[in-house]
N, CA, C and O atoms as a GROMACS GRO file, in nm:
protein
  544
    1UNK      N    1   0.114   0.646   0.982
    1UNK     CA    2   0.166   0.748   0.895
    1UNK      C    3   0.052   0.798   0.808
    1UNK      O    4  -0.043   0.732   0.766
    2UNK      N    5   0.081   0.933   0.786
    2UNK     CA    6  -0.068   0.975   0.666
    2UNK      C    7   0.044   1.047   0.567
    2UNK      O    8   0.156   1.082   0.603
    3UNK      N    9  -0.011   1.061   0.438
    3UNK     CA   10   0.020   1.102   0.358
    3UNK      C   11  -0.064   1.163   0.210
    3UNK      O   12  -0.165   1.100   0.180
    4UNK      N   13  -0.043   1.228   0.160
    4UNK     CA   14  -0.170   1.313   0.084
    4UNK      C   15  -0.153   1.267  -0.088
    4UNK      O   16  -0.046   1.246  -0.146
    5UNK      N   17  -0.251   1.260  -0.131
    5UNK     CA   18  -0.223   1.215  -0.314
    5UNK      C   19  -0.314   1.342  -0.336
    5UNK      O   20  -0.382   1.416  -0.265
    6UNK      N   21  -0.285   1.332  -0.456
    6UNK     CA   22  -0.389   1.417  -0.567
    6UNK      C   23  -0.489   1.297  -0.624
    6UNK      O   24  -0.450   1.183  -0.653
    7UNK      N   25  -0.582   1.331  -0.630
    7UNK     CA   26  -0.703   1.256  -0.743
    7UNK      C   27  -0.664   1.160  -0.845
    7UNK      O   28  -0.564   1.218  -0.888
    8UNK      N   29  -0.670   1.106  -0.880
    8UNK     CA   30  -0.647   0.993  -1.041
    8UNK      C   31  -0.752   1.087  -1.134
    8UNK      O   32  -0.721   1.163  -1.226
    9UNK      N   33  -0.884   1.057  -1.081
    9UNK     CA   34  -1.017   1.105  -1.084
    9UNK      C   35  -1.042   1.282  -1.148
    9UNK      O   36  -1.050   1.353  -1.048
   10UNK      N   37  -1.054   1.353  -1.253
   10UNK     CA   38  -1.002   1.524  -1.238
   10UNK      C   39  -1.101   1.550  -1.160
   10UNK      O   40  -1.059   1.637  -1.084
   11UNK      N   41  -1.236   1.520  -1.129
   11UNK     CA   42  -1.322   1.556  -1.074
   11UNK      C   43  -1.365   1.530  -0.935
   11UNK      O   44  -1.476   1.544  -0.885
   12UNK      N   45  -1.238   1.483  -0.874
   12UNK     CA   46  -1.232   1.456  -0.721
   12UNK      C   47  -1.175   1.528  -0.637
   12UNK      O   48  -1.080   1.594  -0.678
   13UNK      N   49  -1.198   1.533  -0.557
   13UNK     CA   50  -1.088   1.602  -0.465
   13UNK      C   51  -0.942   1.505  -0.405
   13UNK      O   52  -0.950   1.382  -0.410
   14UNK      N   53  -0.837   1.559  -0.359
   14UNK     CA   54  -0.738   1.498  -0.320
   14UNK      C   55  -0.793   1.472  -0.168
   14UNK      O   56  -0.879   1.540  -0.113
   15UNK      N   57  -0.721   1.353  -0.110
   15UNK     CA   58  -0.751   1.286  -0.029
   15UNK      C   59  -0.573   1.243   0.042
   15UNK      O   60  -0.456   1.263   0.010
   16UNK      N   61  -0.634   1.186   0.133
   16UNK     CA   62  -0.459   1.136   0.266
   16UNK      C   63  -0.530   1.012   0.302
   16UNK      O   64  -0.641   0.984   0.348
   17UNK      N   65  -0.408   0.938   0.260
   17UNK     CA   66  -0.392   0.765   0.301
   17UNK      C   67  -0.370   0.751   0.451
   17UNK      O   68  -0.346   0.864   0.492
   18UNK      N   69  -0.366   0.684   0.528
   18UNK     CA   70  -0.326   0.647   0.657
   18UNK      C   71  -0.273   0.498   0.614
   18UNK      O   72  -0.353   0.410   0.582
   19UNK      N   73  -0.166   0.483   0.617
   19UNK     CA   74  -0.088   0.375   0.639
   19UNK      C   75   0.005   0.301   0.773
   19UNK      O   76   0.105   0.337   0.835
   20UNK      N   77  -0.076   0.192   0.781
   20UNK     CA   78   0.000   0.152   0.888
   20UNK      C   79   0.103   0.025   0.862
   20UNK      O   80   0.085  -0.062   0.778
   21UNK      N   81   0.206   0.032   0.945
   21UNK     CA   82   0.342  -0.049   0.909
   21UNK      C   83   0.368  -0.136   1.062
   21UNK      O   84   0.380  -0.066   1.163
   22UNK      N   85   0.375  -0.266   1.073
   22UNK     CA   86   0.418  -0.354   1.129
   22UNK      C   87   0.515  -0.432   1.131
   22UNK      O   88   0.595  -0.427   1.037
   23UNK      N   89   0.537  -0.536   1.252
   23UNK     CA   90   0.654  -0.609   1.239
   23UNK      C   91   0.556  -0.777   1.260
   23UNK      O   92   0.502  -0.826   1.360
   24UNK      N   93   0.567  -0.821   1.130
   24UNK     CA   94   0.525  -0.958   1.122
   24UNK      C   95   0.555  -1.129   1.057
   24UNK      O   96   0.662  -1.182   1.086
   25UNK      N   97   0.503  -1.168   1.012
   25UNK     CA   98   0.522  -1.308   0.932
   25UNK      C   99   0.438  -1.337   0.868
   25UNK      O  100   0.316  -1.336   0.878
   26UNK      N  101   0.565  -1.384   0.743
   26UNK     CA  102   0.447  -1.391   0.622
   26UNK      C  103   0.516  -1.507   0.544
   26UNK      O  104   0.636  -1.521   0.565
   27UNK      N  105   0.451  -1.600   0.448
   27UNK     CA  106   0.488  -1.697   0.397
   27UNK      C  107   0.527  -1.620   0.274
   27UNK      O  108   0.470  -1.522   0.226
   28UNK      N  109   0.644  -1.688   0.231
   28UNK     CA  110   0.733  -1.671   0.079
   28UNK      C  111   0.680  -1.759  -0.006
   28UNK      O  112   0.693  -1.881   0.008
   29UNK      N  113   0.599  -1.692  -0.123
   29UNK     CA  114   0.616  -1.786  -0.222
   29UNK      C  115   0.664  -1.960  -0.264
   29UNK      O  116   0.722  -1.954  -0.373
   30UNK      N  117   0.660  -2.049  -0.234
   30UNK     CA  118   0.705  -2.168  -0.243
   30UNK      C  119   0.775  -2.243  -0.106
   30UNK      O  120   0.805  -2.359  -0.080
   31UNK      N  121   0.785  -2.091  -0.023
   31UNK     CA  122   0.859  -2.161   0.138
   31UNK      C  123   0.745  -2.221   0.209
   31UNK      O  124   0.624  -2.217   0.188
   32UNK      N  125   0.839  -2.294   0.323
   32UNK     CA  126   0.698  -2.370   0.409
   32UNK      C  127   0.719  -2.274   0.549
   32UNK      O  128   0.634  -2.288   0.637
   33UNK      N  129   0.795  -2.207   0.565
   33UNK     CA  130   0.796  -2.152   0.694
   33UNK      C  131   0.782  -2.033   0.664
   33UNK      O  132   0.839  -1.976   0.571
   34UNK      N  133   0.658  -1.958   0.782
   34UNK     CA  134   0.681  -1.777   0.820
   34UNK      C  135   0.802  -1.790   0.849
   34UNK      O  136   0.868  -1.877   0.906
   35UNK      N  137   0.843  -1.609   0.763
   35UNK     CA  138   0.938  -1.513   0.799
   35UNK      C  139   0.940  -1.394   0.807
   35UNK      O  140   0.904  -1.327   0.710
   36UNK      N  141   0.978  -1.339   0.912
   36UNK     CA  142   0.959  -1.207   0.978
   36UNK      C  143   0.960  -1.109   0.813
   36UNK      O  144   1.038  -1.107   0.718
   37UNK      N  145   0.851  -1.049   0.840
   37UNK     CA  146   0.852  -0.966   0.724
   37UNK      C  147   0.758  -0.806   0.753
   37UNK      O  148   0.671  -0.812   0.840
   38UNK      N  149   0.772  -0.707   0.701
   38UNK     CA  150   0.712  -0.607   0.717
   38UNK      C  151   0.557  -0.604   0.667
   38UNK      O  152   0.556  -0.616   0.545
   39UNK      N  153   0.473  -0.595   0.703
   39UNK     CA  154   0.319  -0.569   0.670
   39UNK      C  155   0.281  -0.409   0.690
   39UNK      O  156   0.315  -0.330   0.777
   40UNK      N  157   0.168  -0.390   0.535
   40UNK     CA  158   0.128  -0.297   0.565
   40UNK      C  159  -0.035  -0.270   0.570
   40UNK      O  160  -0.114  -0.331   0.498
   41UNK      N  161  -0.068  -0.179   0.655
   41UNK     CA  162  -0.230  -0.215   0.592
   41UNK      C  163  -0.264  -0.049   0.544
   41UNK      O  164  -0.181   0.032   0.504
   42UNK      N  165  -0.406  -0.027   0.561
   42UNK     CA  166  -0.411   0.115   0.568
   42UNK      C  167  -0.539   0.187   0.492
   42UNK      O  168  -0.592   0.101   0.422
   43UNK      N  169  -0.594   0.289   0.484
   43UNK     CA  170  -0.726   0.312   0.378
   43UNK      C  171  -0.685   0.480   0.396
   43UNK      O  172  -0.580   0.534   0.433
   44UNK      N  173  -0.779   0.519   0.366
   44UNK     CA  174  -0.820   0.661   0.337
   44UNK      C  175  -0.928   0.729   0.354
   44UNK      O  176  -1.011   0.651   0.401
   45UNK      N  177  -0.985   0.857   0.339
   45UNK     CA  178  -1.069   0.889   0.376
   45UNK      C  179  -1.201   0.929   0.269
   45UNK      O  180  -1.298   0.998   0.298
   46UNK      N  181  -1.174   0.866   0.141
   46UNK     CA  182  -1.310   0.900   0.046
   46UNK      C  183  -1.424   0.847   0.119
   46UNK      O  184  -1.424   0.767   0.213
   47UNK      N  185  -1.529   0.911   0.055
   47UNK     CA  186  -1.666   0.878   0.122
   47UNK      C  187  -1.653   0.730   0.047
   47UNK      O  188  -1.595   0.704  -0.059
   48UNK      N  189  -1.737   0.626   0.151
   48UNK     CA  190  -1.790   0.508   0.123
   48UNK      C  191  -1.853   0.524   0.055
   48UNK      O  192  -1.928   0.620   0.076
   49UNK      N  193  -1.878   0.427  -0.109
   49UNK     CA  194  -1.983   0.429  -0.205
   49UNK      C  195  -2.139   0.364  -0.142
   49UNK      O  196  -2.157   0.266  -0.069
   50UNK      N  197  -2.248   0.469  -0.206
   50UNK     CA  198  -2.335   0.369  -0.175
   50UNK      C  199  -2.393   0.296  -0.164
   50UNK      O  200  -2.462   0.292  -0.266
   51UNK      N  201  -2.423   0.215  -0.094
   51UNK     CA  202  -2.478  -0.001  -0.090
   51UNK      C  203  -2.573   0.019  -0.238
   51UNK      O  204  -2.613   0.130  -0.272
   52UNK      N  205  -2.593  -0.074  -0.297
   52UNK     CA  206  -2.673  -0.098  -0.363
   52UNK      C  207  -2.684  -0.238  -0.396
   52UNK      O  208  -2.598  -0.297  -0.331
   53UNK      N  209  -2.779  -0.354  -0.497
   53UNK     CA  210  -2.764  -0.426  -0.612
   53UNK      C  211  -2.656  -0.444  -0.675
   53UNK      O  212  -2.590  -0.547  -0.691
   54UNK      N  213  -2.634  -0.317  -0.720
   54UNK     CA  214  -2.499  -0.251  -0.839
   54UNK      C  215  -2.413  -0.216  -0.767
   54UNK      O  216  -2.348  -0.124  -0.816
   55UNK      N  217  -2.388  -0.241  -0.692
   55UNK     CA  218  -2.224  -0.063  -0.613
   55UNK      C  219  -2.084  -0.083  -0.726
   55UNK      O  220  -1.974  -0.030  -0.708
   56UNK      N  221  -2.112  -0.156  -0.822
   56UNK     CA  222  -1.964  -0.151  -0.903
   56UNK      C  223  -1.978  -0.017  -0.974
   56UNK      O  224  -1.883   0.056  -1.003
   57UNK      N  225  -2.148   0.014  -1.008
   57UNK     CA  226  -2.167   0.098  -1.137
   57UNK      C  227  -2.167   0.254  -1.106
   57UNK      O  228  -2.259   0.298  -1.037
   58UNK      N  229  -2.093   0.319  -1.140
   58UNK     CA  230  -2.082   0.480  -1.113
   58UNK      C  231  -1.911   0.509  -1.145
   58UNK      O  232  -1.828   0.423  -1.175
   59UNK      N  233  -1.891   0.653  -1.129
   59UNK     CA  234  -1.787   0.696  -1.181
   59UNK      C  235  -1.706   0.740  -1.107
   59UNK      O  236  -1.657   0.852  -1.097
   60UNK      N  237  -1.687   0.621  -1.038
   60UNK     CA  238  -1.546   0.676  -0.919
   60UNK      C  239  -1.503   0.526  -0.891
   60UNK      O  240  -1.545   0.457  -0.799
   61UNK      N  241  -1.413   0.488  -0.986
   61UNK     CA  242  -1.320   0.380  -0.944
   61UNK      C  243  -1.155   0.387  -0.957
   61UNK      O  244  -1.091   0.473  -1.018
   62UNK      N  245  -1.126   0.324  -0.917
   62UNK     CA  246  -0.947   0.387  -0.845
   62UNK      C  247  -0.895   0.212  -0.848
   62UNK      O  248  -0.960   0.113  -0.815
   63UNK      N  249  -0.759   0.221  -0.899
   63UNK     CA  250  -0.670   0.100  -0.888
   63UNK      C  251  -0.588   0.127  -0.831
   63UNK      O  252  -0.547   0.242  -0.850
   64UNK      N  253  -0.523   0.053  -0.741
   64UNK     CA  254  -0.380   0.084  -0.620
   64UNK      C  255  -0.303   0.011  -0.651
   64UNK      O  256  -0.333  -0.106  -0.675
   65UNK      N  257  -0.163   0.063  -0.663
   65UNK     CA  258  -0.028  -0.048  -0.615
   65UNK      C  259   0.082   0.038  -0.529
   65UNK      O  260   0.132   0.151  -0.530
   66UNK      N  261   0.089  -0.047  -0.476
   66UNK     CA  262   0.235  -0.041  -0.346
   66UNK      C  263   0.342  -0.038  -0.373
   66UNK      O  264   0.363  -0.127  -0.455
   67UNK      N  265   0.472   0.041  -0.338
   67UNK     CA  266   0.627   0.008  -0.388
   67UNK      C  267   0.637   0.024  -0.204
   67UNK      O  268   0.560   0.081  -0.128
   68UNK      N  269   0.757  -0.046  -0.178
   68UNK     CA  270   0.778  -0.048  -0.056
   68UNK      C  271   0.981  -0.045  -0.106
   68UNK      O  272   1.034  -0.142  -0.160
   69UNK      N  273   1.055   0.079  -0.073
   69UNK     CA  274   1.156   0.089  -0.078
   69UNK      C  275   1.208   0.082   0.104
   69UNK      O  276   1.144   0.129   0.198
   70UNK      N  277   1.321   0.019   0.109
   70UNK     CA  278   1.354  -0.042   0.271
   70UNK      C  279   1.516  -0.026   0.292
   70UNK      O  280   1.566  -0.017   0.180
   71UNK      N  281   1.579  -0.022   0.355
   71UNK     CA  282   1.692  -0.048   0.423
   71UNK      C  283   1.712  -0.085   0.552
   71UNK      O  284   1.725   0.011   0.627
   72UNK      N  285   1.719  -0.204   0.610
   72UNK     CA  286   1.758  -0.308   0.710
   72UNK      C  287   1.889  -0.223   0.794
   72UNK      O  288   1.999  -0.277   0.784
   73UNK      N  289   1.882  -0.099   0.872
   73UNK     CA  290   1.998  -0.053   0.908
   73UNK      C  291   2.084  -0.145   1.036
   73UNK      O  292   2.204  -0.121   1.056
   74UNK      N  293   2.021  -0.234   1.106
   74UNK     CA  294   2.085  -0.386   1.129
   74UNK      C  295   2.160  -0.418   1.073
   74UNK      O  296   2.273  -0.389   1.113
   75UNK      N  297   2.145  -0.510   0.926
   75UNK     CA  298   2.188  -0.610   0.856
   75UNK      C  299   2.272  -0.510   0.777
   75UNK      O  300   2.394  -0.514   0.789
   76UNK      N  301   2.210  -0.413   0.693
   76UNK     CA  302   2.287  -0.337   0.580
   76UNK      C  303   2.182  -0.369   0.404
   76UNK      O  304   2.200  -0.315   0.295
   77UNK      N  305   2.070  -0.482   0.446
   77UNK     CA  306   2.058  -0.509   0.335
   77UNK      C  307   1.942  -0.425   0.286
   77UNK      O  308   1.897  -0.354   0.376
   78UNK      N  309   1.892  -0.414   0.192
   78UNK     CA  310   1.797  -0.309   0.118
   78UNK      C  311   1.695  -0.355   0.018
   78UNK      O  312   1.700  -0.478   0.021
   79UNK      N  313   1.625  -0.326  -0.050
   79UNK     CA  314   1.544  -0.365  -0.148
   79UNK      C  315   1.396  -0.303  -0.164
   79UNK      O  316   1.337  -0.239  -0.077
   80UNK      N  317   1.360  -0.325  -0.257
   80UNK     CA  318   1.179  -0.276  -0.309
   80UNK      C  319   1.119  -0.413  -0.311
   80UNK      O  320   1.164  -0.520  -0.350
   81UNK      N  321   1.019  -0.384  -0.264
   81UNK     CA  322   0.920  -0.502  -0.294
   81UNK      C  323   0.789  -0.368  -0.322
   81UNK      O  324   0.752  -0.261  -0.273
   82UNK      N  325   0.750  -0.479  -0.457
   82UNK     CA  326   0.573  -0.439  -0.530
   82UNK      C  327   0.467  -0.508  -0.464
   82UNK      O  328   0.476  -0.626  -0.430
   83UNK      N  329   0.365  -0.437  -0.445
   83UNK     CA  330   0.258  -0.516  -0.330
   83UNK      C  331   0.204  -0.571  -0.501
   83UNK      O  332   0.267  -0.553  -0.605
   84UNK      N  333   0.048  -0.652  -0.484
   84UNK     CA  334  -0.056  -0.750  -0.507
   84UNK      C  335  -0.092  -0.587  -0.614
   84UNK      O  336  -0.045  -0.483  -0.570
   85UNK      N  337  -0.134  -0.583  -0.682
   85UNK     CA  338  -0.223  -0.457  -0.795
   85UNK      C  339  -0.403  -0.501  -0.735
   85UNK      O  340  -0.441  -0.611  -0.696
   86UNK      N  341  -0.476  -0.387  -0.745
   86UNK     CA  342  -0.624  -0.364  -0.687
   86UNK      C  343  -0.678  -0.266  -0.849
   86UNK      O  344  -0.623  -0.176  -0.913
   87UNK      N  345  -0.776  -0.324  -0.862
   87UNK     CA  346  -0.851  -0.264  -0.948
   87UNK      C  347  -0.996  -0.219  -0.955
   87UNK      O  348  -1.067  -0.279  -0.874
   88UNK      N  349  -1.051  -0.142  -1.019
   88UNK     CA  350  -1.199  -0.119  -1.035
   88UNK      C  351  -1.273  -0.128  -0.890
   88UNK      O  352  -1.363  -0.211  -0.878
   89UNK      N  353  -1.232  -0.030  -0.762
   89UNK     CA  354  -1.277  -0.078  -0.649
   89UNK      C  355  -1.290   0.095  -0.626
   89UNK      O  356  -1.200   0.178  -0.623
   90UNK      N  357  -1.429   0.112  -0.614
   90UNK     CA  358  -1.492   0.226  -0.591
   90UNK      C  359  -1.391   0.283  -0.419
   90UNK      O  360  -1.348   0.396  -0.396
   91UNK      N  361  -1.380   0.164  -0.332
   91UNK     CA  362  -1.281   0.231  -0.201
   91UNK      C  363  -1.160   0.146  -0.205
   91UNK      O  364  -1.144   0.024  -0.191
   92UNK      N  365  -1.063   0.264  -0.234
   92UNK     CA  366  -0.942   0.207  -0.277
   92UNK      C  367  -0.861   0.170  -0.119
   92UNK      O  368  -0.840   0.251  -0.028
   93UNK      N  369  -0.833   0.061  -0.121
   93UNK     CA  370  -0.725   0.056   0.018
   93UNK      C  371  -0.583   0.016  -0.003
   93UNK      O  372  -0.516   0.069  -0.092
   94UNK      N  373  -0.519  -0.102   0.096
   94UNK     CA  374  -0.392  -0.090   0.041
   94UNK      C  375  -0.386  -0.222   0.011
   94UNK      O  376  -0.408  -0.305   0.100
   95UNK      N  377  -0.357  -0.259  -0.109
   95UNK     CA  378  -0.334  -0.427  -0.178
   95UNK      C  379  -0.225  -0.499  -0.073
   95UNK      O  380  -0.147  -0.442   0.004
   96UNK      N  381  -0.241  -0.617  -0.090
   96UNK     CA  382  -0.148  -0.698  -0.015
   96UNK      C  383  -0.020  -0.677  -0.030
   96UNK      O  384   0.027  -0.677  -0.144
   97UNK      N  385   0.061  -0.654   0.084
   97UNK     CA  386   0.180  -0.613   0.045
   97UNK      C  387   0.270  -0.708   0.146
   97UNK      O  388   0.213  -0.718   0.254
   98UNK      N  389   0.356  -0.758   0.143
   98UNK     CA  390   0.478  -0.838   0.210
   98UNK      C  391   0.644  -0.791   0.195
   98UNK      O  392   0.715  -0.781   0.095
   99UNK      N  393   0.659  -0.776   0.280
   99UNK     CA  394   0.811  -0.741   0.238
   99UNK      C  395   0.937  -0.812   0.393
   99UNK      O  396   0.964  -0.805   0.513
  100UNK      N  397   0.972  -0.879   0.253
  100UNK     CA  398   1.062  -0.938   0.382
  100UNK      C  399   1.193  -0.892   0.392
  100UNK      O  400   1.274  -0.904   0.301
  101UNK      N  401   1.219  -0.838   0.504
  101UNK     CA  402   1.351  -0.734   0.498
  101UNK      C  403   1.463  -0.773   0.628
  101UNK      O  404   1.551  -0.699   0.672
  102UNK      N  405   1.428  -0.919   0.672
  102UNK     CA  406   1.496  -1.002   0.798
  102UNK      C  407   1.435  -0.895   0.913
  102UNK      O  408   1.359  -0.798   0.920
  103UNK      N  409   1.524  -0.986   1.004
  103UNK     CA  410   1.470  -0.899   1.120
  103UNK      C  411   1.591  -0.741   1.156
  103UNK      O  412   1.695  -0.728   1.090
  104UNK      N  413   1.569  -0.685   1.217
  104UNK     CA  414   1.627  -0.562   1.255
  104UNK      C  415   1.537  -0.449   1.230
  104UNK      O  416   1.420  -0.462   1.192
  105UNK      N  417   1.613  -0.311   1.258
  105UNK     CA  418   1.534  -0.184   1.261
  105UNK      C  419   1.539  -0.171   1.086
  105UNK      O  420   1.637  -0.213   1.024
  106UNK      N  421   1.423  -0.110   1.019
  106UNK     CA  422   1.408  -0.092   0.901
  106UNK      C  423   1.342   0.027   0.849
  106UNK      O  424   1.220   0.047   0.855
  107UNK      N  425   1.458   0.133   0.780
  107UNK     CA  426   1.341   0.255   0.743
  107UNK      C  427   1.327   0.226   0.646
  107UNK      O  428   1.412   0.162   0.584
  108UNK      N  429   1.190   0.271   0.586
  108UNK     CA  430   1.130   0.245   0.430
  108UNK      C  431   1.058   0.376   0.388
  108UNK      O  432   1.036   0.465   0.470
  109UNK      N  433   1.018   0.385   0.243
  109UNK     CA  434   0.942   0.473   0.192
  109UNK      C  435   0.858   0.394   0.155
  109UNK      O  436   0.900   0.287   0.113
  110UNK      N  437   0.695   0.420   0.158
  110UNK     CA  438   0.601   0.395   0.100
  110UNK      C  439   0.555   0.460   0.029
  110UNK      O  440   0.514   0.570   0.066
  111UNK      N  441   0.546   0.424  -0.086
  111UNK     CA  442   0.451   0.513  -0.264
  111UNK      C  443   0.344   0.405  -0.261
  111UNK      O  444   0.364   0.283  -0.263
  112UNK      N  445   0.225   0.470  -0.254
  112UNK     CA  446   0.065   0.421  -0.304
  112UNK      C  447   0.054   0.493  -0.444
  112UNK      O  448   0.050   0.614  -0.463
  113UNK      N  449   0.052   0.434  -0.499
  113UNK     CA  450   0.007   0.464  -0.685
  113UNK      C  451  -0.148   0.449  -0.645
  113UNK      O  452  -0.187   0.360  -0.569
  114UNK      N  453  -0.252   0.569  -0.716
  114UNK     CA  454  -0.342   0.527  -0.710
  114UNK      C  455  -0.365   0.592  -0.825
  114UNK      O  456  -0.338   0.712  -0.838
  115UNK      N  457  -0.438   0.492  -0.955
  115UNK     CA  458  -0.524   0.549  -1.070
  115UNK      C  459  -0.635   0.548  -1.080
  115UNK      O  460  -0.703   0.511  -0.984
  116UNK      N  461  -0.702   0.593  -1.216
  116UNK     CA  462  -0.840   0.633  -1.235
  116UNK      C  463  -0.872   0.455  -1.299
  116UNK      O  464  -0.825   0.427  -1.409
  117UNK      N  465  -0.953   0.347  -1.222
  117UNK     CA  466  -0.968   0.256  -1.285
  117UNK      C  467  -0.866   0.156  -1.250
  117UNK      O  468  -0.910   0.060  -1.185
  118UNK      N  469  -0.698   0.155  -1.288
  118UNK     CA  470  -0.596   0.102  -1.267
  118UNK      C  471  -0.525   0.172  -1.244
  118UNK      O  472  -0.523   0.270  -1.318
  119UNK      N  473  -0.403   0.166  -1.103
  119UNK     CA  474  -0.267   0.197  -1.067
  119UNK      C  475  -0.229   0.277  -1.181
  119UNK      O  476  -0.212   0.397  -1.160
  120UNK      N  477  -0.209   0.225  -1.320
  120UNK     CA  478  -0.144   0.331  -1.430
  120UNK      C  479  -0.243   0.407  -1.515
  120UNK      O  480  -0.217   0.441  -1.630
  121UNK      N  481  -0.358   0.433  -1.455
  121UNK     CA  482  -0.408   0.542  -1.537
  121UNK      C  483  -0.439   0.641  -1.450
  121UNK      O  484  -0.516   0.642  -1.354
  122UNK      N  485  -0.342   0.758  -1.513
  122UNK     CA  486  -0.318   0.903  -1.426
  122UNK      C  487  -0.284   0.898  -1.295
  122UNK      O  488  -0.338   0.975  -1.214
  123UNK      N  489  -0.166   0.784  -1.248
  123UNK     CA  490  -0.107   0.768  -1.135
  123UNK      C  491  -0.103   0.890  -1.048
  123UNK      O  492  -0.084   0.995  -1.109
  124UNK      N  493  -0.113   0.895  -0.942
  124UNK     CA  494  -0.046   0.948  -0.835
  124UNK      C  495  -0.058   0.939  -0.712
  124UNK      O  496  -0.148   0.887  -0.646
  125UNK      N  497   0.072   1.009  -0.670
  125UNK     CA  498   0.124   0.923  -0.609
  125UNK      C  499   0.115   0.956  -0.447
  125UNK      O  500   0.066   1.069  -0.437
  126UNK      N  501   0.138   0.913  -0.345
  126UNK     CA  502   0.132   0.964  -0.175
  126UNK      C  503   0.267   0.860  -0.144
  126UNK      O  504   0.275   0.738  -0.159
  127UNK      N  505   0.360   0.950  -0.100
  127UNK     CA  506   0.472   0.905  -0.021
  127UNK      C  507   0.501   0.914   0.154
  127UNK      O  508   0.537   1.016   0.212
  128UNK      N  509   0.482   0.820   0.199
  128UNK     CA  510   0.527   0.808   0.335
  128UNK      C  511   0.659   0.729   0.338
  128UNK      O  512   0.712   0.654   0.256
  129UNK      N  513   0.702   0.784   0.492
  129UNK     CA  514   0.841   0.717   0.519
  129UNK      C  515   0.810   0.700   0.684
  129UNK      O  516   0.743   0.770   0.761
  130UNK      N  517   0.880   0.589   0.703
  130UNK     CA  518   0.863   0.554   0.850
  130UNK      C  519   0.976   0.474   0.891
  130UNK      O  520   1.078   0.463   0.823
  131UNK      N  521   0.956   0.410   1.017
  131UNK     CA  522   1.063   0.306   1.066
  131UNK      C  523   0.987   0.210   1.152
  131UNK      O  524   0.883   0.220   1.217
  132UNK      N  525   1.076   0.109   1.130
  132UNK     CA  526   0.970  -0.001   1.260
  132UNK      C  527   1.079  -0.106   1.259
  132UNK      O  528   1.164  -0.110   1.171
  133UNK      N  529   1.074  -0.181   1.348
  133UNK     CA  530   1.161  -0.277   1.434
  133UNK      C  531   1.070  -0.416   1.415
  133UNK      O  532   0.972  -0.452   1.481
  134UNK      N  533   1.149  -0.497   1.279
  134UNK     CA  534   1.100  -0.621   1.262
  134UNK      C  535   1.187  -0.760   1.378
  134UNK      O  536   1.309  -0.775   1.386
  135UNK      N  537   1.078  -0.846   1.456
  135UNK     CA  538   1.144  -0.904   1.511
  135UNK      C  539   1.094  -1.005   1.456
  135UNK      O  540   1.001  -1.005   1.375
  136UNK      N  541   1.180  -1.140   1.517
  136UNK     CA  542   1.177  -1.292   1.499
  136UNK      C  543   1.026  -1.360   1.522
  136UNK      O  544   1.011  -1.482   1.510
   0.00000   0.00000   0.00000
C-alpha cells in the first residue's frame, strides 16, 4: 500500500510511505506462545542522509508512530493497537508494530504520524487501508 503525508519539516517536501501488511506471529507481552498477529513493515522515499562520523547532526529529523485500526470480519472482533514511538531518526520508517487481531480476514486502516523530531511535533498524517488474511 502507498500513501502520501505532508512534511512535519515546513521546509521539506511531502513524501508517500509504502507500507507493507502481513499475516504473522508475534509474542504478547508476558505470553510464552506466538500468536497469529498482523505485522507491518514499510519506509518511504526521502533521500538517505549522508554517512558521516556525525549523521545524527543536521536538520531533518522526523519521529513516527503507528495507529493500526482493524476489524476481524471472521470473528466480528475489532480494535487499535499503537505501534513502538521512533524518534530523532534522520530516515523515518515504520516502528514496531504488532497487532493481534486472531486469525481470519482483517480490514484495517493504517495512520503513520510523522513529526518534526517526535510523532507530536507538527504531526501528519498518511492513511492507508488494506486487507489481509491472518492465518494460524
Amino acid at each position: 500500500m502507498t500513501c502520501t503525508s505532508a512534511n512535519p519539516l515546513f521546509w521539506a517536501p511531502p513524501f508517500t510511505w509504502t507500507i507493507n501488511a502481513a499475516s504473522g506471529a508475534s509474542l504478547r507481552p508476558g505470553a510464552a506462545d506466538l500468536e497469529p498477529a498482523l505485522l507491518l513493515s514499510g519506509g518511504n522515499e526521502l533521500p538517505v542522509p549522508p554517512g558521516g562520523l556525525l549523521p545524527s547532526f543536521g536538520l531533518n529529523w522526523y519521529g513516527t508512530r503507528v495507529l493500526v485500526d482493524w476489524k476481524n470480519t471472521t470473528t466480528g472482533a475489532s480494535g487499535r493497537s499503537v505501534s513502538d514511538e521512533a524518534a530523532w531518526h534522520q530516515m523515518p520508517g515504520i516502528p514496531i508494530n504488532r497487532t493481534w487481531t486472531g486469525t481470519g480476514t482483517v480490514s484495517f486502516t493504517v495512520t503513520t504520524q510523522t513529526g518534526a523530531g517526535f510523532w507530536f511535533v507538527n504531526p501528519q498524517n498518511a492513511v492507508c487501508r488494506g486487507e489481509v488474511t491472518i492465518v494460524p
